[in-house]
Legacy VTK file of the C-alpha trace (Angstrom):
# vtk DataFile Version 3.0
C-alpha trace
ASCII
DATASET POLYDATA
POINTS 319 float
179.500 -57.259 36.944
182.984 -56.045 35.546
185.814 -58.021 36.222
188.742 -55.550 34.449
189.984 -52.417 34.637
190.794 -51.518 31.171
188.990 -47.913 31.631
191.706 -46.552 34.116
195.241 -45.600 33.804
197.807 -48.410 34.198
199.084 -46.244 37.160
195.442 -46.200 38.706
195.261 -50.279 37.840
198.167 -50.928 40.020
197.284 -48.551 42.493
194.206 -50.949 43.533
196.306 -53.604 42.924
198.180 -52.368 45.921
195.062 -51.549 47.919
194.013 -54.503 47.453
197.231 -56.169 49.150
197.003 -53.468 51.825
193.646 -54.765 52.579
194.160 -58.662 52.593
197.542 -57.979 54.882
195.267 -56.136 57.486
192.759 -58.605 57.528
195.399 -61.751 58.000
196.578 -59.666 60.850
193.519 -58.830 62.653
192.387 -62.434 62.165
195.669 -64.488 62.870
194.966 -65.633 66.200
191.118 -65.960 65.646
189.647 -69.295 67.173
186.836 -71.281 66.325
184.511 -70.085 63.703
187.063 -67.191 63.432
189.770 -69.406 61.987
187.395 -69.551 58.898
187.292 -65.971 58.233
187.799 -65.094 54.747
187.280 -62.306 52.450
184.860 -63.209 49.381
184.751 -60.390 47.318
186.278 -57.019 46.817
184.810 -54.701 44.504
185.378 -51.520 43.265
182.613 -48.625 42.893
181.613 -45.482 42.565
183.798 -42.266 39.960
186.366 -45.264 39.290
184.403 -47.839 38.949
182.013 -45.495 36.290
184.725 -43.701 34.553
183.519 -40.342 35.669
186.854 -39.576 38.834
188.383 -36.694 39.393
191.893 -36.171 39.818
193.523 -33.279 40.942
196.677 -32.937 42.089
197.926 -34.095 46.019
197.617 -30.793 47.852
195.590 -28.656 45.605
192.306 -27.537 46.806
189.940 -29.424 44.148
188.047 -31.814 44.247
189.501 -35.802 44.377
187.780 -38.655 43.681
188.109 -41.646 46.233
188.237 -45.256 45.497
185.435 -46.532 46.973
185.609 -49.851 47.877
183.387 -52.831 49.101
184.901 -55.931 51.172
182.706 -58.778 51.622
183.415 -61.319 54.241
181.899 -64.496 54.991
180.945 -63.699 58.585
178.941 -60.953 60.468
181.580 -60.474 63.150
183.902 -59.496 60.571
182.132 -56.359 59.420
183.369 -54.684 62.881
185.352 -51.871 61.932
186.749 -51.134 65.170
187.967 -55.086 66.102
188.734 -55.963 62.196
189.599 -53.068 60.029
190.665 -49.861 61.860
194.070 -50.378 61.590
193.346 -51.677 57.940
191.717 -48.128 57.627
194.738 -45.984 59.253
197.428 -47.653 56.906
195.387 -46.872 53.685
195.278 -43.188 55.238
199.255 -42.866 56.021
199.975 -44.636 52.806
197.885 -41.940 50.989
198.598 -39.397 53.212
202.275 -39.829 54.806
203.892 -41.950 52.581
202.108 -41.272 49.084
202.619 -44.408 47.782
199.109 -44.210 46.840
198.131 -41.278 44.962
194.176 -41.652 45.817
192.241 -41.541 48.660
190.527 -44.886 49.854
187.421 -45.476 51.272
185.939 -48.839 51.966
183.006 -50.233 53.552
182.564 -54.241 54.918
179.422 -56.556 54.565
178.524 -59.744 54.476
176.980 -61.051 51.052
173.166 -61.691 52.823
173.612 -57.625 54.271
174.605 -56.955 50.685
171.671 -58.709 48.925
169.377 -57.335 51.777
170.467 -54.140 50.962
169.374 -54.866 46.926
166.152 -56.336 48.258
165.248 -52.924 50.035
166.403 -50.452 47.981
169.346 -48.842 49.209
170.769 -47.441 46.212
174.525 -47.712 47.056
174.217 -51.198 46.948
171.922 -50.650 43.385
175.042 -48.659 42.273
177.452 -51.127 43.112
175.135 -54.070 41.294
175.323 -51.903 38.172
178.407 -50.471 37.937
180.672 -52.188 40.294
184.075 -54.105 38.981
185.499 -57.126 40.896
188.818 -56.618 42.228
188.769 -60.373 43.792
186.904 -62.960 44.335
186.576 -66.713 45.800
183.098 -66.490 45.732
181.612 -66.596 42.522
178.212 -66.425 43.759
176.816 -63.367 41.936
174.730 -60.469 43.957
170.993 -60.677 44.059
168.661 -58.213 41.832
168.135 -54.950 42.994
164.665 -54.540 44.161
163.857 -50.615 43.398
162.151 -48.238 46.229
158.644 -46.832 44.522
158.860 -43.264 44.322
156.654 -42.853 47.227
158.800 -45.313 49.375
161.695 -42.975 48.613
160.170 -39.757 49.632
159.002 -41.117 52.343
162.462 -42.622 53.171
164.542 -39.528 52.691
161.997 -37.504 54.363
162.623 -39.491 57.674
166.328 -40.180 57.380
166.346 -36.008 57.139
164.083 -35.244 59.435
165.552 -37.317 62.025
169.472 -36.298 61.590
169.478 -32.595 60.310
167.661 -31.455 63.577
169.925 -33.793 65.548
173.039 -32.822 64.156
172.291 -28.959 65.247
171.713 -29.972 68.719
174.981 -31.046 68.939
176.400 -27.686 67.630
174.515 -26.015 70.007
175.835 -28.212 72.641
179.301 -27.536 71.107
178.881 -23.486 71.291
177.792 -23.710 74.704
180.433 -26.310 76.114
182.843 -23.523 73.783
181.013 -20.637 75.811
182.007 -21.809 78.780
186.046 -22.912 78.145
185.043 -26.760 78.087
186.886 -27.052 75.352
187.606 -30.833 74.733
183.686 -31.195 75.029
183.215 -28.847 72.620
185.307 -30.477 69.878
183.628 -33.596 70.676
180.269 -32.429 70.180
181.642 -30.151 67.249
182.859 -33.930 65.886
179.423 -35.101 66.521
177.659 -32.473 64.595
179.899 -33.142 61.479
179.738 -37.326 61.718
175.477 -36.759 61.762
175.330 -33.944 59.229
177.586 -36.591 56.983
175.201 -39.475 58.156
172.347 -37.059 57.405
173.625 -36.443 53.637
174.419 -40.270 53.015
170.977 -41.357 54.228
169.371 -38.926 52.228
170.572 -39.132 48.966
170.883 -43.416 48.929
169.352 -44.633 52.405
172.720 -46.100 53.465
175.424 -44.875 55.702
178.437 -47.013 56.876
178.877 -47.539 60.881
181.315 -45.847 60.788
182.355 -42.867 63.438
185.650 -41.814 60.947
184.630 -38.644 59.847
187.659 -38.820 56.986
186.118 -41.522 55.546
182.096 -40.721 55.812
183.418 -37.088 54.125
184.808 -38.711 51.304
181.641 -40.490 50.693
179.241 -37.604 51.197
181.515 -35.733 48.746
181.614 -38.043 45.917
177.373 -37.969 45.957
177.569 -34.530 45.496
180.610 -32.427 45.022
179.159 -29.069 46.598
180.265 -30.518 49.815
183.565 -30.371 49.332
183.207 -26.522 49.350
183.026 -26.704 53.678
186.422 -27.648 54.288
189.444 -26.077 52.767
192.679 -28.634 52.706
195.069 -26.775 50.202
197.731 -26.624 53.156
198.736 -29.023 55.676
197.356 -26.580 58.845
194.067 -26.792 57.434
194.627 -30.864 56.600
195.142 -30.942 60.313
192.352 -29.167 61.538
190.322 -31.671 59.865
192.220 -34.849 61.602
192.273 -33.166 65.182
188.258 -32.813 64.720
188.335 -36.412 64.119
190.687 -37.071 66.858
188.147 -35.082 69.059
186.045 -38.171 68.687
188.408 -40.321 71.135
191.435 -38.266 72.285
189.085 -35.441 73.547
187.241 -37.528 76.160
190.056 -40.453 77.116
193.132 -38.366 76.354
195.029 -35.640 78.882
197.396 -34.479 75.997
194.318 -33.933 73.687
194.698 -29.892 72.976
192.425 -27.791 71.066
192.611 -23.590 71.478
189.359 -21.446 71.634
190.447 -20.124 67.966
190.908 -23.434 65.952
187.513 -23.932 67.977
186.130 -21.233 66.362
187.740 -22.102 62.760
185.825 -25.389 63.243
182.490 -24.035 64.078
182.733 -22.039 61.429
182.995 -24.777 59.000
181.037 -26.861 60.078
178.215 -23.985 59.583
179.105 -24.024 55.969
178.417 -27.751 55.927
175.315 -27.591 57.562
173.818 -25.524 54.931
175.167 -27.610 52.217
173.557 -30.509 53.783
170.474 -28.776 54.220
170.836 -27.492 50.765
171.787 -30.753 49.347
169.150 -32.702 51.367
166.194 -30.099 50.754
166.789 -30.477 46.691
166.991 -34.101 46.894
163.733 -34.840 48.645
162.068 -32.007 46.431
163.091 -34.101 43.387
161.869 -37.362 44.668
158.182 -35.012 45.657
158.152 -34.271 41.575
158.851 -38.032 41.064
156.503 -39.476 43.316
153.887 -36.896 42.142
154.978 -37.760 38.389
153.888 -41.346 39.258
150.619 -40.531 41.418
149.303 -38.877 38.472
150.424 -41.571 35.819
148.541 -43.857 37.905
145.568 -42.213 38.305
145.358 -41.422 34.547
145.332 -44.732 33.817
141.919 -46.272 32.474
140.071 -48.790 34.857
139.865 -52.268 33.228
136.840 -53.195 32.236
135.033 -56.668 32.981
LINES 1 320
319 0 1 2 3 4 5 6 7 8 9 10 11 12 13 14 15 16 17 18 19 20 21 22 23 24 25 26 27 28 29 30 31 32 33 34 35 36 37 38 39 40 41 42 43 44 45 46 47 48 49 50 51 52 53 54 55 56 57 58 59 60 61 62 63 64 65 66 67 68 69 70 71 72 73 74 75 76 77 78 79 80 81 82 83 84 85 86 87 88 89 90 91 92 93 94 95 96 97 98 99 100 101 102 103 104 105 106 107 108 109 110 111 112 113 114 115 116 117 118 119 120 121 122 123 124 125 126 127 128 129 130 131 132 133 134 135 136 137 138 139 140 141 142 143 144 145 146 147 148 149 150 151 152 153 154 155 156 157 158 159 160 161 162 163 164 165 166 167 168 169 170 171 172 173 174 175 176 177 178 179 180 181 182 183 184 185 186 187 188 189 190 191 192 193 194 195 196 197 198 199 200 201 202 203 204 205 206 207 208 209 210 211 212 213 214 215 216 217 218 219 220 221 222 223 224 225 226 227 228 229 230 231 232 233 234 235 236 237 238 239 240 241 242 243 244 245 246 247 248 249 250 251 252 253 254 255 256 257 258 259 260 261 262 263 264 265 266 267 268 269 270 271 272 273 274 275 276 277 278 279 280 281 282 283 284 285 286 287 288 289 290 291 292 293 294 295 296 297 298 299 300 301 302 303 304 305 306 307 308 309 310 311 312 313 314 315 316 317 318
């Protein structure tokens, strides 16, 4: 694995340098008064994947309406507990957004996911082709761990039809019931339940594209950040929300604001029209999923037949 940055711009090197910091100063924070086992908390490695870590990013200007590569990130921490996102890293999470978002200091969105290094080299061991990715192309940010990841263990082409099959078969369907349950709540002028079940819709359709194309999705409920992930697997889903202005920007945060403020929030406020501008959208990205999705498990069906035959056509040895 990489350990330098000599393919991006010196502006994008101290960027992460600075994401990095951000990172390390939330996790001292949300660990300072940890006891016990806690007190040994510590981050081993931070590593940089996907568009940046390749060389292939995109990066268009702050409020245009193209396509922007994130950095993706992976933290790994030396204990389970850690990987909470809620108890360890949302706050981690909001500052990255408002120093992107309200302060610019960073001129790229972040996204970052936390594991341990045994659910990292599990994740090789089965398959999951995120964690492939990040074993092939991934560049080390930091470490104190020098311990290196373990080989990737490939899915057979069957195993992966099979896989994405099920991951799609169980979320697409799943994520429509809770637009249904959305239109109806909307129907009758529940509205705080419908942007709840509208956020629901759009966390599994996300969940339902991540799982498909790599059999991994973060537990994460942030909506922000599983979007930026689905969208750097395939840029087509991008297309389902416009952000060129900051009203439409907005809509986008109060739908993930629906997620909490709508049920355990009085001064949570959503009108039947920006109800409507939301089901709307999130139509569009349910048939980009589904579009997405469908091609994806028809090109693993070609592979897994490509391999049936090759198989078969093979002569039996003889004694």
């Amino acid at each position: 694995m990489r350990i330098d940055l000599n393919h991006l711009p010196i502006t994008k090197q101290r960027e992460l340098d600075r994401v990095v910091e951000i990172l390390f100063q939330g996790f001292r924070e949300a660990t300072q008064e940890a006891t016990g086992r806690r007190k040994s908390a510590r981050i081993l490695k931070v590593i940089l994947f996907g568009s940046y870590a390749r060389g292939d990013w995109v990066d268009a200007p702050f409020d245009s309406n193209q396509y922007k590569s994130d950095y993706d990130i992976l933290v790994i921490v030396n204990q389970k507990e850690l990987t909470d996102s809620v108890l360890y890293w949302e706050a981690t999470e909001q500052r990255l957004f408002d120093a992107y978002q309200a302060e610019k200091i960073i001129r790229t969105p972040v996204n970052f996911i936390v594991h341990t290094l045994q659910q990292v080299n599990d994740g090789l061991s089965h398959g999951r082709l995120l964690f492939t990715e990040i074993a092939k192309d991934g560049v080390i940010l930091y470490q104190s761990d020098d311990r290196p990841l373990a080989s990737a263990k490939p899915k057979t082409p069957e195993q992966a039809l099979l896989m994405a099959k099920e991951y799609f078969e169980d979320l697409f369907p799943a994520a429509m019931r809770r637009f249904t349950l959305a239109e109806i709540s909307h129907g009758k002028n529940w509205y705080s339940d419908s942007a709840f079940d509208f956020h629901q819709a759009t966390e599994k359709l996300y969940r339902c594209a991540l799982t498909t194309l790599t059999f991994y999705a973060p537990r994460s409920t942030n909506i922000v950040f599983l979007r930026g992930m689905a969208e750097g697997l395939d840029r087509r889903l991008f297309e389902a929300w416009p952000r060129a202005t900051h009203a439409e920007r907005a809509m986008y945060q109060k739908l993930k604001d629906a997620y909490r403020k709508g049920q355990h929030s009085k001064h949570f406020d959503i009108s039947p029209e920006e109800l409507d501008w939301l089901r709307g959208r999130i139509q569009i990205l349910g048939e980009l999923v589904h579009k997405v999705c469908s091609e994806r498990i028809a090109k693993l069906k070609i592979d897994a037949d490509t391999a049936e035959k090759s198989l078969s056509a093979k002569p039996l040895s003889s004694n």
